[in-house]
N, C-alpha and C positions, 0 to 999 in steps of 0.2 A: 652565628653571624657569618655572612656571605663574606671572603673577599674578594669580589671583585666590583668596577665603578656601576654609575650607572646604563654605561655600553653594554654590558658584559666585558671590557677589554680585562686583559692579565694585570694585574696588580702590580706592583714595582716587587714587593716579594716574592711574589710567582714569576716573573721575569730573573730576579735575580738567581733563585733558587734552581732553572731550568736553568741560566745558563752556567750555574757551578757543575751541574750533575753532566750536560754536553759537554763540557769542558774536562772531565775526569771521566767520561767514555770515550771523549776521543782521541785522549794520551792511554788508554790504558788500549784501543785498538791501536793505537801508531808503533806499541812499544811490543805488540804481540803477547799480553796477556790474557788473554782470553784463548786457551789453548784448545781448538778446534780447526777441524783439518778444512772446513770451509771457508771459516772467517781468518784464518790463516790464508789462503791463496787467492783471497778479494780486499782488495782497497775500498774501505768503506768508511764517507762522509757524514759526519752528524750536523746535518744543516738547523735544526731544532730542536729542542725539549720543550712542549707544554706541561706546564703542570696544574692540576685539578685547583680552585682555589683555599680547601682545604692541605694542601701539599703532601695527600695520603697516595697520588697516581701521578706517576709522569709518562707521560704518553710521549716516546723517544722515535723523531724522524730517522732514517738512515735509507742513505740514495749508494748503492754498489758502483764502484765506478765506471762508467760504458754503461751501467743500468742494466747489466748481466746477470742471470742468474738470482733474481730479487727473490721469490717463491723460498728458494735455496739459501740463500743469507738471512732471511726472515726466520726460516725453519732454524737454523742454526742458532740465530743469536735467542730464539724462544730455550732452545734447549738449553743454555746456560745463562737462562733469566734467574739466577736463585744464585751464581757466583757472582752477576755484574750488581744484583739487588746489595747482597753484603758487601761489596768493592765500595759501592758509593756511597753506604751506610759508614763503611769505614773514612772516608777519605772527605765525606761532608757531614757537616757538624747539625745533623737536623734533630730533633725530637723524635721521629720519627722514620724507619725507614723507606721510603714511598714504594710502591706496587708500580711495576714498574711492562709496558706493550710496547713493542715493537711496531711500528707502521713502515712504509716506503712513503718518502717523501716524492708525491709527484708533480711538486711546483715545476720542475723545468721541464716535465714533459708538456706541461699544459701551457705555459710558454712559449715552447718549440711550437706549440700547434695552434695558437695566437697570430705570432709570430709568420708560420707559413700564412696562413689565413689571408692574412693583410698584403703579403707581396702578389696573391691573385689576381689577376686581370681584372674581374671584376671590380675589384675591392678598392685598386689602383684607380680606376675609371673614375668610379665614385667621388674618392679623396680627391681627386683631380677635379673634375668636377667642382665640387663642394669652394675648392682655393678658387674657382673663378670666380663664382657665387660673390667675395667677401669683396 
């Protein structure tokens, strides 16, 4: 049986389940256990966890802060994907331990680039425009 509705949206236990697992990767990055000389000298945000609706993969956002070196934090936390899998196996209470991918989360670059978009001249025109219109 599928969980999820019929959107596709995340479940309330795939919501819940992400955000215990973010929530014990992002004390266990704050607290410096993850002992690597990159994820050591990068501040690194976990703005998200998806997890599969089966709750066998969590696909884990993480944004480096400045957005520095992503390529390199990625690599990194790939390399001690098999400590942070049994950290969260230990420290959340699942049936199973999830498989667990690294992404970059690039909501706010895409944001930022919205964001400039709209303050263009043209775009201004437009909106302006458009408020006469009503």
């Amino acid at each position: 049986m599928i969980a999820t509705n019929k959107m596709n949206n995340p479940t309330q236990r795939q919501l819940r389940v992400g955000e215990l697992i973010r929530h014990e990767l992002a004390d266990m990055l704050s607290r410096g256990a993850i002992h690597d000389p990159v994820i050591e000298r990068h501040m690194i945000t976990v703005p998200e966890v998806r997890m599969s609706p089966d709750l066998r993969l969590a696909t884990i956002y993480v944004v480096p802060l400045g957005g520095r070196d992503e390529d390199e934090v990625l690599e990194a936390l790939d390399r001690n994907k098999r400590y942070v899998r049994g950290e969260i196996a230990r420290r959340v209470n699942l049936k199973f331990a999830p498989e667990i991918r690294f992404r970059i989360d690039e909501r706010f670059d895409e944001a930022e680039r919205i964001e400039k978009l709209l303050r263009t001249p043209a775009v201004r025109r437009d909106l302006a425009h458009e408020n006469d219109d009503e």
